[in-house]
Structures are given as C-alpha cells and as structure tokens.
Residue frames as qw, qx, qy, qz and C-alpha x, y, z in Angstrom:
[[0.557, 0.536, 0.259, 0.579, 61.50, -67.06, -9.60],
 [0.382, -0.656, -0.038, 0.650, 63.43, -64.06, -8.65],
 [0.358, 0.631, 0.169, 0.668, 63.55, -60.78, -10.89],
 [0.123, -0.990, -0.047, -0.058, 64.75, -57.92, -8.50],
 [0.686, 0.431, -0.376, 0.449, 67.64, -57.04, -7.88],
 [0.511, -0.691, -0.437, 0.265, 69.27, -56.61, -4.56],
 [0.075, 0.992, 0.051, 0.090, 70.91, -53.30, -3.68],
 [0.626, -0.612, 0.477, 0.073, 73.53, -54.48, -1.79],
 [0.306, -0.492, 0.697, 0.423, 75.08, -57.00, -4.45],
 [0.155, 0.539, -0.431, -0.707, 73.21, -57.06, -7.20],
 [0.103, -0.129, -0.957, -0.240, 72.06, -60.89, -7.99],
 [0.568, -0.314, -0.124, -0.750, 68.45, -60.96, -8.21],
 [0.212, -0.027, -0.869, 0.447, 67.20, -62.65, -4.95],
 [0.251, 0.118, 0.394, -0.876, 63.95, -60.81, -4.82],
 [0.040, -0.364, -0.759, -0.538, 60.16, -61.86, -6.16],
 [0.229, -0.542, -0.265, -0.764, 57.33, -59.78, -6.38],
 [0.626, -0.636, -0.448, -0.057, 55.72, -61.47, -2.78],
 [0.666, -0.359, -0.257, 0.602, 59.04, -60.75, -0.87],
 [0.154, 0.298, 0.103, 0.936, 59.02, -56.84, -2.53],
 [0.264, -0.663, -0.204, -0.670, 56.02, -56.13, -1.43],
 [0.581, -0.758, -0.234, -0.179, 56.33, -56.99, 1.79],
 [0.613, 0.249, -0.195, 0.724, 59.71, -55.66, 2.07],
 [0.192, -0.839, -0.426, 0.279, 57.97, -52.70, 3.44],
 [0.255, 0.930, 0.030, 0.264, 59.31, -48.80, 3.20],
 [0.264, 0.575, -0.455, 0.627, 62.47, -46.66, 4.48],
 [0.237, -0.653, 0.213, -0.688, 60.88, -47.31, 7.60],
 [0.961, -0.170, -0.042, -0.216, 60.19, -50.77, 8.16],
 [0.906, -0.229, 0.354, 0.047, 62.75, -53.51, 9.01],
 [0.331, 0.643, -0.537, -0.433, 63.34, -54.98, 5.60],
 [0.954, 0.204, -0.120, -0.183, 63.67, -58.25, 3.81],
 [0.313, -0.587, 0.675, 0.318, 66.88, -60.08, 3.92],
 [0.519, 0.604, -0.459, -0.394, 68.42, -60.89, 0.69],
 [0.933, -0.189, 0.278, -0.126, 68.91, -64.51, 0.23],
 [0.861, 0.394, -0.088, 0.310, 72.37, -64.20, -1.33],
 [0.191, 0.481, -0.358, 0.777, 74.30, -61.64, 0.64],
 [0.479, -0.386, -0.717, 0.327, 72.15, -61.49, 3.86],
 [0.128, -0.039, -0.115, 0.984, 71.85, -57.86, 3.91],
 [0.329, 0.478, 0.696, -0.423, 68.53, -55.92, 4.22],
 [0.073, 0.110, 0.578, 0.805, 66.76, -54.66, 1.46],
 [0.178, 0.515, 0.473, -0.693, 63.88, -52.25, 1.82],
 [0.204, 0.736, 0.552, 0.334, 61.68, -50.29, -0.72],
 [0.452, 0.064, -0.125, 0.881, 62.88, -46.80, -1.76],
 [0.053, 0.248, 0.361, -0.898, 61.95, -43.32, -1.26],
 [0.389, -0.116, -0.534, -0.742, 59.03, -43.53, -4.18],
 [0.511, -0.332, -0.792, -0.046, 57.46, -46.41, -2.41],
 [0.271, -0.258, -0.465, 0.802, 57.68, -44.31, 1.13],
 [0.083, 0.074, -0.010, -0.994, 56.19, -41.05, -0.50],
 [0.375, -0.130, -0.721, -0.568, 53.13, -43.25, -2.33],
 [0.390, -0.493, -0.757, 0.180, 51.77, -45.02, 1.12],
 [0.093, -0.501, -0.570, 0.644, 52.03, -42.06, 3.07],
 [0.281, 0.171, 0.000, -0.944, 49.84, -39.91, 0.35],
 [0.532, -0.065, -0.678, -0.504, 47.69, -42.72, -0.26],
 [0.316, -0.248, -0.675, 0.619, 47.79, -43.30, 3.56],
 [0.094, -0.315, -0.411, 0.850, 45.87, -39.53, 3.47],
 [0.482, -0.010, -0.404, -0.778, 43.55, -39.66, 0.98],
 [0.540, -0.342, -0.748, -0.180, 42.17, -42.89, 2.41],
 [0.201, -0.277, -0.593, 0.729, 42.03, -41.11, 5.88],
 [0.269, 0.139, -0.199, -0.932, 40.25, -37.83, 3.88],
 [0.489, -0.116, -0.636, -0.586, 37.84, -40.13, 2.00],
 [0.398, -0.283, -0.849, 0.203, 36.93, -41.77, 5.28],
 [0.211, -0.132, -0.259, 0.933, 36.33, -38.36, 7.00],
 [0.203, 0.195, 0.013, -0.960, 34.68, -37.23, 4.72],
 [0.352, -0.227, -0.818, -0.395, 32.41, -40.05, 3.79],
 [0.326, -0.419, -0.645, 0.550, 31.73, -40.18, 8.11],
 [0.190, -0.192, -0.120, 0.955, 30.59, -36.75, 7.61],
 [0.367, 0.167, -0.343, -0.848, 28.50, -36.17, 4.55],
 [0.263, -0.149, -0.908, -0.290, 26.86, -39.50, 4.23],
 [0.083, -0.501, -0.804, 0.310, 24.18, -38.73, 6.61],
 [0.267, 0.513, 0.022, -0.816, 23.31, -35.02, 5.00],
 [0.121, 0.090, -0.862, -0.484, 22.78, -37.83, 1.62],
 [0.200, 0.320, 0.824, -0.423, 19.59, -38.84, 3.04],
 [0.340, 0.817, 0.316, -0.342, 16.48, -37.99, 0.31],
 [0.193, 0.822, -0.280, -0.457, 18.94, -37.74, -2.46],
 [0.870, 0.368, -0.258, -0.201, 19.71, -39.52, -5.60],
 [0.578, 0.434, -0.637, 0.267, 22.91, -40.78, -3.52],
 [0.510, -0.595, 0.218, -0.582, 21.36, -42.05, -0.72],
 [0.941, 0.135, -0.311, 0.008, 22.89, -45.28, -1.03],
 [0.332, 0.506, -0.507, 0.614, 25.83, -43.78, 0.55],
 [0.426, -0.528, 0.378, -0.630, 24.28, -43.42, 3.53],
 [0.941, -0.100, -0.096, -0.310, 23.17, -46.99, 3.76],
 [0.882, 0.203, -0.234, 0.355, 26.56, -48.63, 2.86],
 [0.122, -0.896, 0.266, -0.335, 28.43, -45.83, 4.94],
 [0.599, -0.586, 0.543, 0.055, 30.45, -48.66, 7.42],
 [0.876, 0.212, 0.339, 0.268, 30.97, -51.39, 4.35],
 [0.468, 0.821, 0.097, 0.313, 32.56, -48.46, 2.05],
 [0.172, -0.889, 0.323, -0.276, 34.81, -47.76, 5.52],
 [0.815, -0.205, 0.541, 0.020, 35.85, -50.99, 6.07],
 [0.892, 0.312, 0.171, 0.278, 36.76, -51.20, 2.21],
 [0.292, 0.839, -0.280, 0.363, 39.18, -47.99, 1.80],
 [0.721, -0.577, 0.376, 0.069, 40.75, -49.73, 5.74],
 [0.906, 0.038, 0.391, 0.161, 41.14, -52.80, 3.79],
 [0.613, 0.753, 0.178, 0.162, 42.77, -50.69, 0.78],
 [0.187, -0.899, 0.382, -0.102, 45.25, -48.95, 2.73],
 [0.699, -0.344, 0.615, 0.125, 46.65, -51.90, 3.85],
 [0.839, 0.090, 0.528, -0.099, 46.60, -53.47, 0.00],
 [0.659, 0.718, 0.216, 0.068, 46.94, -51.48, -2.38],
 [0.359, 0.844, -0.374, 0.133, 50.47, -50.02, -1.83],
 [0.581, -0.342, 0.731, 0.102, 51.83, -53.67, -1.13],
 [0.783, 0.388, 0.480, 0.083, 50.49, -54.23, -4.37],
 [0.401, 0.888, -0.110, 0.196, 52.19, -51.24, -6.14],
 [0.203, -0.821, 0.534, 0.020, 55.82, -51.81, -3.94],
 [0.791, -0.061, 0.577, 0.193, 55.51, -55.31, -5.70],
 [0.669, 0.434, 0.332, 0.505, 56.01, -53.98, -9.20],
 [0.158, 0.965, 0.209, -0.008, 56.72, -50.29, -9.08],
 [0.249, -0.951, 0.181, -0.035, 59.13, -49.01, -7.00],
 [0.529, 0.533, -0.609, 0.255, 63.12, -49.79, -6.59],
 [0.727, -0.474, -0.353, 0.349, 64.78, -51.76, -3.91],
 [0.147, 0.782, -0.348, 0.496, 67.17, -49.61, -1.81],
 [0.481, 0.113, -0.766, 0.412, 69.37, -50.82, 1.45],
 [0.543, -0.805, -0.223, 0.082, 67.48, -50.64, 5.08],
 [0.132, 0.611, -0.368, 0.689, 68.74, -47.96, 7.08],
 [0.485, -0.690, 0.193, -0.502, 67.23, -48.46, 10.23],
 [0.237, 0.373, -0.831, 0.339, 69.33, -49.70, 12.82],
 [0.772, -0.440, -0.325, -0.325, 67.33, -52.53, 15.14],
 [0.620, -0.625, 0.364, -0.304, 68.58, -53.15, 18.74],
 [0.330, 0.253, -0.902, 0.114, 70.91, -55.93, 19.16],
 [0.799, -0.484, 0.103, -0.341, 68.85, -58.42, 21.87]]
C-alpha cells in the first residue's frame, strides 16, 4: 500500500518502509517505482538526524563522564548500567529518525550525483 507521493511525478509509489529508508539529502535515495527517478527525504528530515545525531553523541559523553562521580548516590544505578544505556542511545541513533522520516517529513528529488561504473 503506497501513500507518498513521489516528487518527481506525483503518483504515490512510496510506503512508510521504503520512506524511511529513503535516507536524507545526502544519501543515494529510493527509486520510485513509477517514474524511476530518485526520491530522497527533504531538508526537515536532514536537519532532525543531524541534531538528534548530537544530542545522542552529548548524552553519551556525558553519561561516559559523570556516571562514575554517581557512585554513593541515590543515582548510582547509572553507574552500573553505564555501557547498556550506551549501547541503547547507539541503537537509537540509528532508529529513531528512520522512524520519524517514515511519517514526518516530505519526499524531495536526490541531488547527489553517483559515478557512472
């Protein structure tokens, strides 16, 4: 079942699995399965990963940091779980803004040009 539309010519050719992994302005792109053209995620979808890209980098930092001054305090749990809790914001990066470029954002055409081989 297809509900997106492509950018390129309009029929809807897209579902939620193939959006999200359509990737950003930067990536490749899907190809549309009525025109053949690519079709990325737009600039919204771009701006979202890479500040959610740096807060999960921050929170990791700063979890690597502090969690071991936690020791003797009512949030010493932190310390304990310190790699599982780094391993889950990884795993988030990767998930959570394939899950938000399946419903959120707009399609828009790939720009980037790939090598002929």
């Amino acid at each position: 079942m297809s509900i997106y539309n492509c950018p390129h010519c309009g029929e809807r050719s897209f579902n939620p699995i193939t959006k999200a992994f359509a990737g950003q302005l930067n990536s490749p792109g899907k190809v549309c399965m009525k025109c053949g053209r690519k079709a990325v995620n737009g600039k919204g979808a771009t701006i979202f990963n890479a500040i959610y890209s740096l807060i999960a980098f921050a929170s990791i930092v700063v979890i690597y940091l502090y969690a071991p001054k936690l020791l003797g305090t009512q949030y010493e749990w932190v310390a304990h779980y310190e790699l599982v809790i780094g391993i889950c914001i990884l795993i988030s990066k990767f998930v959570v803004p394939r899950l938000v470029n399946a419903f959120f954002f707009k399609m828009a055409p790939a720009i980037r040009v790939d090598p002929v081989k």
